[in-house]
C-alpha positions as CSV (number, residue, x, y, z in Angstrom):
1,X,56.4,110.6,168.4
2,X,56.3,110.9,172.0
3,X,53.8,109.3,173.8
4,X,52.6,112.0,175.7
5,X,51.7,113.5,172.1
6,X,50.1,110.7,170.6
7,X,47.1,111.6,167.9
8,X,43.8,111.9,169.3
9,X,42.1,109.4,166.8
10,X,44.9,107.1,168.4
11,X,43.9,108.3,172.0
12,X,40.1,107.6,171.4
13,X,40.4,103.9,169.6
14,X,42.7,103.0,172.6
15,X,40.0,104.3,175.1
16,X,37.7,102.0,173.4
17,X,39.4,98.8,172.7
18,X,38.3,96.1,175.1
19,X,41.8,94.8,175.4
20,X,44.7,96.8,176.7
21,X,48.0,95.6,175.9
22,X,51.1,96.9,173.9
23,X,49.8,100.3,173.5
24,X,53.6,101.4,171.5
25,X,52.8,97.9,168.9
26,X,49.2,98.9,168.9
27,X,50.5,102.9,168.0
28,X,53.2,101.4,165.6
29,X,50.6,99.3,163.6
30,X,47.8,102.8,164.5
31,X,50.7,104.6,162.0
32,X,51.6,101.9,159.8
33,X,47.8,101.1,158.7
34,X,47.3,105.1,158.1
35,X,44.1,104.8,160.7
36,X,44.7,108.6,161.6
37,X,42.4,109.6,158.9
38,X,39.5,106.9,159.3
39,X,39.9,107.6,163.2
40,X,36.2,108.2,163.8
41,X,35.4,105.3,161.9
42,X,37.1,102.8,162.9
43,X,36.5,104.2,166.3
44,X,32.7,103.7,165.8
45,X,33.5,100.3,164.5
46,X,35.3,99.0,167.3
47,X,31.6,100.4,169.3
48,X,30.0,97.8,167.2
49,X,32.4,95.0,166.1
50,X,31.2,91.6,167.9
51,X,33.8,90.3,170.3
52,X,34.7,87.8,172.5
53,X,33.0,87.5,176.0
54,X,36.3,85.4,177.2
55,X,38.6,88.2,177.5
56,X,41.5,85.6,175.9
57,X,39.9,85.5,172.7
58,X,40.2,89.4,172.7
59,X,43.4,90.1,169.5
60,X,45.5,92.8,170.4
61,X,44.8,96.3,169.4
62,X,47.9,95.7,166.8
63,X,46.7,92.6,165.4
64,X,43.9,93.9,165.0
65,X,44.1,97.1,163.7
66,X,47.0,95.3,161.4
67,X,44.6,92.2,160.3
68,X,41.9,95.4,159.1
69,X,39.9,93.5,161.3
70,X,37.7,96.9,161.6
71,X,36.5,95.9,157.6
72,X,35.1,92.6,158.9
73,X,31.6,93.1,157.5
74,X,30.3,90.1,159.5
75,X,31.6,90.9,163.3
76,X,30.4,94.4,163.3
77,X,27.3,94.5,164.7
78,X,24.0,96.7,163.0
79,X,22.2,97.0,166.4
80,X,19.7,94.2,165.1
81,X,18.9,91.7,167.0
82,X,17.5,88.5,165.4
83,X,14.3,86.7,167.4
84,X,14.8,83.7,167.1
């Protein structure tokens, strides 16, 4: 693949991960997972998914698309907030 051609479910996930580092591991693990096809979902999960303020507790897009880190039930937010 060359990386001026990348998928566009790749292009939008990268556009929306907090954390910008190793785009090509990120892509590799992108591939490896088969995210292509759940693109628009795991897109909207990385919206919602609950993470870090401190920007060093932020995985890498490839560990985290590799750890399925996007079916984490309990990090992805509902858009509820609890008053408390």
């Amino acid at each position: 693949m060359n990386r001026n051609n990348l998928p566009p479910g790749f292009l939008k996930f990268w556009s929306r991960y907090p954390k910008k580092r190793d785009k090509g591991s990120a892509y590799r693990a992108w591939v490896k997972n088969g995210c292509e096809q759940d693109a628009d979902r795991i897109c909207d999960i990385v919206e919602r998914y609950q993470f870090s303020d401190d920007p060093q507790f932020i995985k890498y897009p490839a560990t985290w698309l590799n750890a399925w880190c996007f079916e984490d039930e309990d990090m992805i937010s509902q858009g509820v907030q609890d008053d408390w």
